[in-house]
C-alpha positions as CSV (number, residue, x, y, z in Angstrom):
1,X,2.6,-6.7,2.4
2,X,5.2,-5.8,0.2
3,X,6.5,-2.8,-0.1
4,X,8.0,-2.5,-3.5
5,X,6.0,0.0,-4.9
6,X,7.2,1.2,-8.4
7,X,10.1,0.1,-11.1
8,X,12.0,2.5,-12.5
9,X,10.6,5.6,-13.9
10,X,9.2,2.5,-16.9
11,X,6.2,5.4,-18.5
12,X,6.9,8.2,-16.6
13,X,10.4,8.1,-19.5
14,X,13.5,5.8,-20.1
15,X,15.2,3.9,-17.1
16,X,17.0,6.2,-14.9
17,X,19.0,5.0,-12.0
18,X,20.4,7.8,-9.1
19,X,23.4,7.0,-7.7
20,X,23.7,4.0,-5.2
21,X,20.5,2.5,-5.6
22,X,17.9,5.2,-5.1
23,X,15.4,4.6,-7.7
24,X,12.6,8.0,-8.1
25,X,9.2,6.4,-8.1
26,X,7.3,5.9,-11.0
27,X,3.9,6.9,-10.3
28,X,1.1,5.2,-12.8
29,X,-0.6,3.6,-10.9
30,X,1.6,2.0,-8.4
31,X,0.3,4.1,-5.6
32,X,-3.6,3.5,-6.0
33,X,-5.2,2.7,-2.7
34,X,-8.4,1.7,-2.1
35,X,-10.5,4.8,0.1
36,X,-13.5,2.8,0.6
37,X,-15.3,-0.5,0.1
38,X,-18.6,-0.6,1.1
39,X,-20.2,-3.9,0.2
40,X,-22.9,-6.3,1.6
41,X,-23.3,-8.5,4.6
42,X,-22.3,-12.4,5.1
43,X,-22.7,-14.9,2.0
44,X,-25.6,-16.9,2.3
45,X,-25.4,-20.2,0.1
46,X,-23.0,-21.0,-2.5
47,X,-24.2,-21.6,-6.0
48,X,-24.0,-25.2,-6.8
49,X,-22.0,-24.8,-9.8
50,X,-18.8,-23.8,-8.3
51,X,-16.3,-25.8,-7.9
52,X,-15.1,-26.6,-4.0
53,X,-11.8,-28.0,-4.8
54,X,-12.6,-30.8,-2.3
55,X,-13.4,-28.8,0.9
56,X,-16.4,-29.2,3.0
57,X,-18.5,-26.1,3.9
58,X,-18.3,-24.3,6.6
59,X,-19.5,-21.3,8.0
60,X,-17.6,-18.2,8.0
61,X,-16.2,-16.6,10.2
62,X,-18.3,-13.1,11.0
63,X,-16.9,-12.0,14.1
64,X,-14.1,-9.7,15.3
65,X,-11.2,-11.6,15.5
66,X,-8.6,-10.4,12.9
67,X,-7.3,-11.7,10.3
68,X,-3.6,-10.6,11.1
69,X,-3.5,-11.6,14.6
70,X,-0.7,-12.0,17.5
71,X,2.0,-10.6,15.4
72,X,4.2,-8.9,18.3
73,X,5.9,-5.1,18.0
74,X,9.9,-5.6,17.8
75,X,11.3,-3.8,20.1
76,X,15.0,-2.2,19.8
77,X,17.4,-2.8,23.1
78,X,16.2,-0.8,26.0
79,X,13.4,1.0,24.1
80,X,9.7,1.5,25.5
81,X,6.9,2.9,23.5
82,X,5.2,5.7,24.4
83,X,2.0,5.2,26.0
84,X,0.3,8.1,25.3
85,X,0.9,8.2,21.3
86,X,-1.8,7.5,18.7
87,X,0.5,5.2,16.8
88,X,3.6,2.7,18.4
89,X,6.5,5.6,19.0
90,X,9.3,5.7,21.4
91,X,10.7,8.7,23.1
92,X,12.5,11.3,21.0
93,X,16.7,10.9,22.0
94,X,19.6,13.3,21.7
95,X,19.5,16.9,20.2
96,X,15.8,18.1,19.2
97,X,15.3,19.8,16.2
98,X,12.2,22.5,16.4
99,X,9.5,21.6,17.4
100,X,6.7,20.6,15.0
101,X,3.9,22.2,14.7
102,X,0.6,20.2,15.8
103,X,-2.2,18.8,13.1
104,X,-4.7,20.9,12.4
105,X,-6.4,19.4,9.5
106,X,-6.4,16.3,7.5
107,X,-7.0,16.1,3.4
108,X,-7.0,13.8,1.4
109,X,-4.2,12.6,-0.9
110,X,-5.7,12.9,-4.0
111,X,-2.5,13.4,-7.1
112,X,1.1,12.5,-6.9
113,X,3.2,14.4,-9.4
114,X,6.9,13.1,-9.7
115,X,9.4,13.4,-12.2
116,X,13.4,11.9,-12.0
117,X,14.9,15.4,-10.9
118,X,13.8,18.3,-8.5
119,X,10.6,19.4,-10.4
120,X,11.0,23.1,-11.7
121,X,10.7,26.6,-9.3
122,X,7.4,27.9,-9.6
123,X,5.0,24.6,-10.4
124,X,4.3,24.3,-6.7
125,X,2.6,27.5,-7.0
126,X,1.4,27.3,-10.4
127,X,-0.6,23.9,-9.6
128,X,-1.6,25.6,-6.3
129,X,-3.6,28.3,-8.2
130,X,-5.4,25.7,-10.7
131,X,-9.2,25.6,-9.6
132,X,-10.4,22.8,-7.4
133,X,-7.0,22.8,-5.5
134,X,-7.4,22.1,-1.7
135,X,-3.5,21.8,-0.5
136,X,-0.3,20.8,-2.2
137,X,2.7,20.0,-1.0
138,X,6.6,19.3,-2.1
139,X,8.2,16.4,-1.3
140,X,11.2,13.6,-2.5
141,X,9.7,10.6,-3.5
142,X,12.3,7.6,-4.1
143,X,12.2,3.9,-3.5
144,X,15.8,2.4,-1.5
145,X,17.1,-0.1,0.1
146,X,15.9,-0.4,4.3
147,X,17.5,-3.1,6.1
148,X,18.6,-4.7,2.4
149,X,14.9,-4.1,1.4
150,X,13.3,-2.2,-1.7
151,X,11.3,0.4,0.3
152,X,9.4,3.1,-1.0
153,X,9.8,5.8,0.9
154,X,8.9,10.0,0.8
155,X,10.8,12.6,2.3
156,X,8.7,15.7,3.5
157,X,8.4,18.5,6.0
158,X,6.8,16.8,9.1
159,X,5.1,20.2,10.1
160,X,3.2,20.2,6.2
161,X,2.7,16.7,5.6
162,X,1.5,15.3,8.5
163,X,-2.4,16.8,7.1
164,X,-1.8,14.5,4.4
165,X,-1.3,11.1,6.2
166,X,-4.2,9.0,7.7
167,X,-5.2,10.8,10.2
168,X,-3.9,8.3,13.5
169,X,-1.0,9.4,11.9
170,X,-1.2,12.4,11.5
171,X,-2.1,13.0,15.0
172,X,1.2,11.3,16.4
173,X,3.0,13.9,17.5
174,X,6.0,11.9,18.4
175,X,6.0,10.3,15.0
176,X,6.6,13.3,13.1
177,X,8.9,14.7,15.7
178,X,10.8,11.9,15.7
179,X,10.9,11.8,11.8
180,X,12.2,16.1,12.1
181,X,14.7,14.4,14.4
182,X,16.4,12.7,11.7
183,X,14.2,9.3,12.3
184,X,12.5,7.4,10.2
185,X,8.9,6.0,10.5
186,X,8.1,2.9,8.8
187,X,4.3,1.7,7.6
188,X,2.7,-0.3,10.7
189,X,2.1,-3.3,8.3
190,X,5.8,-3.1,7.2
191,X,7.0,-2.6,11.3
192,X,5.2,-5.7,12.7
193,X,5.2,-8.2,9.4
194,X,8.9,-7.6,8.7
195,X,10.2,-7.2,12.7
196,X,12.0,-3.8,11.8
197,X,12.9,-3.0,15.6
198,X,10.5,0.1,17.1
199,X,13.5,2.0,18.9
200,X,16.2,0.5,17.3
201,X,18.0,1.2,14.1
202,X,17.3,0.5,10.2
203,X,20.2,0.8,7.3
204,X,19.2,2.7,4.9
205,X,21.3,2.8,1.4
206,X,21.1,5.7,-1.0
207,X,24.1,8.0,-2.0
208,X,25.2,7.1,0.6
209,X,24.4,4.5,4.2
210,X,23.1,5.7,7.1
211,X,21.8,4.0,10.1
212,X,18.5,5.6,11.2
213,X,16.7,5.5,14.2
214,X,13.5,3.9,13.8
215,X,11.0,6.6,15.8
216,X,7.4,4.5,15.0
217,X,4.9,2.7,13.1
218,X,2.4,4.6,11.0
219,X,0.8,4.0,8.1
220,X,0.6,7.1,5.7
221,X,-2.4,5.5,3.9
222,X,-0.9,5.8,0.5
223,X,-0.5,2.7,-1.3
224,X,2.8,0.9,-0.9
225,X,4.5,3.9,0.7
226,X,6.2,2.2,3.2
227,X,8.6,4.9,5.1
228,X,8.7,8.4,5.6
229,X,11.9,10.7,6.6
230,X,12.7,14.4,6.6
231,X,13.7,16.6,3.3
232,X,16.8,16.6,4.6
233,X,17.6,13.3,5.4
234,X,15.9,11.7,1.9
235,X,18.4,14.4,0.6
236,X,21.5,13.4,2.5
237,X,20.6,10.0,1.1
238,X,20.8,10.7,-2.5
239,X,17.0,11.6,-3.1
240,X,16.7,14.4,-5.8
241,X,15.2,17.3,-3.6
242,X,11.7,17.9,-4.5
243,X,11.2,15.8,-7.3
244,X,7.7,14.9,-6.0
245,X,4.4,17.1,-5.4
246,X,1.3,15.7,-3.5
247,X,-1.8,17.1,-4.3
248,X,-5.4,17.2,-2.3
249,X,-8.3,18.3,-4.7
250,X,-12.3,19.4,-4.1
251,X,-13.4,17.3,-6.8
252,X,-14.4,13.1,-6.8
253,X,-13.5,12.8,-10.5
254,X,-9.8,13.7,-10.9
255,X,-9.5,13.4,-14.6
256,X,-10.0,17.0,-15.2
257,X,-7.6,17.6,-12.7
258,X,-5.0,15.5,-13.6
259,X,-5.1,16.4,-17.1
260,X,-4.6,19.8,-16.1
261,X,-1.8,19.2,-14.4
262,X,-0.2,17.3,-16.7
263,X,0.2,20.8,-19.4
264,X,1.9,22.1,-16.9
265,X,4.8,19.0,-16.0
266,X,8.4,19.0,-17.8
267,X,9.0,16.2,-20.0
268,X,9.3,12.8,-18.2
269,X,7.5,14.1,-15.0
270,X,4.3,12.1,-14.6
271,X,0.7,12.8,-12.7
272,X,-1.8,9.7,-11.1
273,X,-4.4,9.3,-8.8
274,X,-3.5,8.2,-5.2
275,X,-7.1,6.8,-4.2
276,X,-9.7,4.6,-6.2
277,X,-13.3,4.7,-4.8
278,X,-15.1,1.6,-4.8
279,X,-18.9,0.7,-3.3
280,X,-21.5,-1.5,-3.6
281,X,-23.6,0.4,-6.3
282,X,-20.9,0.9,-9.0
283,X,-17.9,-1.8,-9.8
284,X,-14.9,-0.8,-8.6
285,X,-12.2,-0.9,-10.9
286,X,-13.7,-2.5,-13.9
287,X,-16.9,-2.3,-14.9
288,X,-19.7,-5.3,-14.1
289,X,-19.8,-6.5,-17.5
290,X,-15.3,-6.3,-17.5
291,X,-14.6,-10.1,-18.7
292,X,-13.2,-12.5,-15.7
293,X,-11.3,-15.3,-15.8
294,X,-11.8,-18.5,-18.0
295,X,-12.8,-21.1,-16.1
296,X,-9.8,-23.2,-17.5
297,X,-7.3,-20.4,-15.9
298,X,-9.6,-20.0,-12.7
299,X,-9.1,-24.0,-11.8
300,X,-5.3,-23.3,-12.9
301,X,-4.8,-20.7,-10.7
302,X,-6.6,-22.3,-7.6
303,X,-4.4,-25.6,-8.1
304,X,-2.0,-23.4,-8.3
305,X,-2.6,-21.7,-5.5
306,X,-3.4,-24.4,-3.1
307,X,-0.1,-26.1,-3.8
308,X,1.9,-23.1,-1.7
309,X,-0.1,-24.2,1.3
310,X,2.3,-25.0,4.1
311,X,4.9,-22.8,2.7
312,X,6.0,-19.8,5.0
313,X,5.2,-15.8,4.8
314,X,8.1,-13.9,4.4
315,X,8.3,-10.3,4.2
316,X,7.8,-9.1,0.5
317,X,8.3,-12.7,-0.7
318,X,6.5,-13.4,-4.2
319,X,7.4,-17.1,-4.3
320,X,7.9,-20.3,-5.4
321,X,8.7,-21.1,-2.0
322,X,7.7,-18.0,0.4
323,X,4.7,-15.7,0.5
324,X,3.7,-12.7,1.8
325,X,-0.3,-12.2,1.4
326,X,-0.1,-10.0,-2.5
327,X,2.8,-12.3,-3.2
328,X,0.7,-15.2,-3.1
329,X,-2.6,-13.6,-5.4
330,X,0.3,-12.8,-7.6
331,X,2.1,-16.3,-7.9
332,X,-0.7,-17.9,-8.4
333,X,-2.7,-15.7,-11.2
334,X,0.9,-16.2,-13.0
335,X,0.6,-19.5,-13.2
336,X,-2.8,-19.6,-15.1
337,X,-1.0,-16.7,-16.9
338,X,-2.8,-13.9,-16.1
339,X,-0.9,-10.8,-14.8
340,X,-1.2,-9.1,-11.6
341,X,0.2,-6.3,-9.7
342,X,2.2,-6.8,-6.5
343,X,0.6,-4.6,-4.3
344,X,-3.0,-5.6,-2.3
345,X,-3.6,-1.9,-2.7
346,X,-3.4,-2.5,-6.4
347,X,-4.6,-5.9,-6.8
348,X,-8.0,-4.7,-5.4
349,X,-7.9,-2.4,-8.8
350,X,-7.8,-5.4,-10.8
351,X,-11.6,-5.8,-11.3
352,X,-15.4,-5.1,-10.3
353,X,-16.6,-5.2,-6.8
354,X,-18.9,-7.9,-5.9
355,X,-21.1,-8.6,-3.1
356,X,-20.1,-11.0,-0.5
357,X,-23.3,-13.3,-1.2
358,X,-22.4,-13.7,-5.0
359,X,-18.3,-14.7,-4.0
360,X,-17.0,-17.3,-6.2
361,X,-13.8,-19.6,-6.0
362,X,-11.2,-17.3,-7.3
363,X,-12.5,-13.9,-6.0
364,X,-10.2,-11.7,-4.1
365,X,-11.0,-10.9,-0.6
366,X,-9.6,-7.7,1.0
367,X,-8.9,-6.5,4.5
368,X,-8.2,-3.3,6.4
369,X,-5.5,-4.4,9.7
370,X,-3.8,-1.4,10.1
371,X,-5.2,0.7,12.7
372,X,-2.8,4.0,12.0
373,X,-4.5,3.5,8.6
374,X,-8.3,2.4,8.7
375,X,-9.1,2.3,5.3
376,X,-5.7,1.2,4.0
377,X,-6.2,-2.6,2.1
378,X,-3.2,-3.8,3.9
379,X,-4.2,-7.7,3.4
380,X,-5.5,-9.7,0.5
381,X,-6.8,-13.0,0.6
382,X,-8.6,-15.6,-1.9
383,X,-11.7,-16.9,-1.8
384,X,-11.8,-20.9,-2.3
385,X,-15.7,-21.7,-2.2
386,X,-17.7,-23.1,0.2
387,X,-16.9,-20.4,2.5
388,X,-13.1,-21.3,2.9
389,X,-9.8,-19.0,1.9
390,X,-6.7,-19.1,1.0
391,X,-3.9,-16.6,2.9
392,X,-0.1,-15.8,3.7
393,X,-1.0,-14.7,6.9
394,X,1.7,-13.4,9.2
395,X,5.3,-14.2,10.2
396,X,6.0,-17.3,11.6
397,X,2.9,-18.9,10.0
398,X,2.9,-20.7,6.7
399,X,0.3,-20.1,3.7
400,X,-3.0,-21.6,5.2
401,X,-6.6,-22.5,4.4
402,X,-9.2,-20.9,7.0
403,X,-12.8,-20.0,6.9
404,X,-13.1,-17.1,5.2
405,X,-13.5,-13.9,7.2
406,X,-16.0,-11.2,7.0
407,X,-15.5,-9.6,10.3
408,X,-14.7,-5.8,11.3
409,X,-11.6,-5.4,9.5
410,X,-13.4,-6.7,5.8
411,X,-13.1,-4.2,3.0
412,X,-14.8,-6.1,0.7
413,X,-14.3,-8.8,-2.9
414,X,-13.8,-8.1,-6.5
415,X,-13.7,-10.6,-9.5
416,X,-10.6,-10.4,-10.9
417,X,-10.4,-8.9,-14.7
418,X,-7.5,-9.9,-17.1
419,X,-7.6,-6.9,-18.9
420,X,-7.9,-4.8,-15.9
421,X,-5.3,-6.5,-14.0
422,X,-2.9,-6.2,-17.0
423,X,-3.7,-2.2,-17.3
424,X,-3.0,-1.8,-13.7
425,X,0.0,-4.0,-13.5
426,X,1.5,-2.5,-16.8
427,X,0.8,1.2,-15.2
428,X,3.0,0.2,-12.4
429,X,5.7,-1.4,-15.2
């Protein structure tokens, strides 16, 4: 899954580039996950007006066999990963910094604030003492080149925002040494799909280059966040210290909070949810009634998306002629002309949740495979009909029709929206 996660500043205020290609996030949007998706069983029959683009039917597949499968760790020369670690780690090496304190909570990620500079002395505290406030927590928050890849990554104390991550994550103690060490830990999606060596070393461009030591895999379990470093090492690397506040809250609604927050941010600073709740009595992000596709850009956008097959994943690929899983949903919506956003995380914003026994050709199929991050979406998928999907499934596989999978690691379907996938994609923008 990719793991370009914002443009440049775009709403939060006017382009603004740091020097050597670290970019601040923009926030709107861009890091909506998906906390939960709760739908129904197995389909039963398909409605005999859909359209089957030629396939037969066949049964899905409702076991546990996953949908990312086989995909080996890379390993860097000589290193072994620890065996007693919640998450793939290696061994810390050289001069130890001190040590970091254990978890003893998790909250949830609820509010990012960021802004293009450090954000002013004194909000940290000032959001802290708003009502409803469960944790907050300074960070940097930038997006630069890894290995000659766009990576969004955060910069934090590992002691304080290790309660924040997902908690398999949190829990790995040799991840967030590792990361106080002056390592970097990269998203387990990002480690296995784009063979960044476990152990070895990653180049990492801001300000200035530095080669870090890759210390694990672990998930955060914040959308398209795909690496996470020390203060001072996101600093080292050009990343405006503190520009960035993560906030847990007591409340489901965050409006109120958010809006709250937001009288108290510095022009061009910005505030967005992190998490989108979705579940099989209310829609998820659209409403039931949110207009879907026309049936005209539907059969576009299936032809179009049946014409990749045989093509292969790559990495953060978005096409013509490589995919990773979001880069294919998006190619092919664009080709009917609808706009979508590149991240699964995102894409499963794009319209209301449906149940499994009501799919239709064109749906959007979602998938939790991460296991440092158990309700991350980390793959997307498209439902063709007759119980058949289209995927970019892993590296060193090519784009691929299968039976469509509802086994342990489904997160459930939503019907795409136009005007919902354009309000999310443009947020991100």
């Amino acid at each position: 899954m990719v793991r370009q996660l914002a443009r440049a500043i775009g709403r939060l205020g006017r382009r603004r580039t740091l020097s050597a290609g670290v970019v601040v996030l923009a926030v709107l949007g861009t890091l909506a996950g998906v906390l939960a998706a709760v739908l129904a069983g197995a389909p039963a029959t398909e409605p005999a007006a859909q359209p089957s683009l030629g396939l037969p039917v066949v049964r899905p597949s409702t076991g546990n066999t996953p949908v990312i499968g086989g995909v080996p760790l890379t390993l860097g020369v000589d290193a072994r990963p620890l065996a007693d670690s919640s998450v793939p780690a290696v061994a810390a090496t050289g001069a130890r910094q001190a040590t970091v304190a254990p978890l003893r909570r998790t909250v949830q990620p609820d509010l990012l604030i960021v802004a293009p500079a450090t954000l002013p002395a004194g909000l940290l505290a000032a959001v802290s003492r708003l009502p409803g406030m469960v944790d907050t927590e300074q960070i940097e928050a930038v997006r630069m080149q890894v290995n000659g890849a766009e990576t969004a990554v955060v910069g934090v104390d590992p002691a304080k925002f290790r309660s924040f991550a997902a908690r398999p994550t949190g829990a790995a103690n040799a991840l967030w040494q590792g990361v106080a060490d002056g390592g970097i830990a990269v998203s387990y999606t990002m480690g296995k799909l784009d063979k960044v060596p476990l152990g070895g070393t990653v180049l990492a461009g801001g300000r200035t280059d530095k080669r870090l030591r890759v210390v694990a895999f672990g998930t955060l379990g914040i959308g398209g966040v795909d690496a996470v470093v020390s203060d001072a090492t996101a600093r080292a690397l050009g990343a405006p210290a503190g520009n960035a506040i993560v906030v847990s809250v007591r409340t489901a609604d965050f409006k109120a909070d958010a809006a709250a927050i937001s009288r108290m941010l510095p022009k061009g600073a910005g505030v967005e949810p992190l998490v989108s709740l979705v579940n099989s009595a209310a829609a998820g992000a659209g409403s039931a009634t949110s207009p879907v596709v026309p049936a005209t850009a539907l059969t576009a956008m299936l032809k179009a998306a049946m014409s990749r097959k045989g093509l292969p994943y790559v990495w953060g690929a978005a096409g013509p002629s490589s995919f990773d899983c979001s880069g294919l949903v998006q190619w092919s919506f664009a080709q009917a002309g609808i706009v979508m956003p590149r991240v699964a995380a995102d894409q499963a914003l794009t319209g209301p949740a449906v149940p499994v026994s009501e799919l239709e050709p064109g749906d959007l199929l979602f998938y939790h495979t991460d296991p440092t991050a158990p309700d991350y979406i980390s793959h997307v998928a498209i439902y063709l009909g007759n119980g058949w999907m289209i995927q970019a499934p892993a590296p060193g596989l090519d784009v691929e029709v299968v039976p469509a999978d509802f086994g342990s690691e489904f997160a459930g379907a939503i019907r795409v929206s136009p005007a919902q996938a354009a309000s999310v994609a443009a947020g991100i923008a």
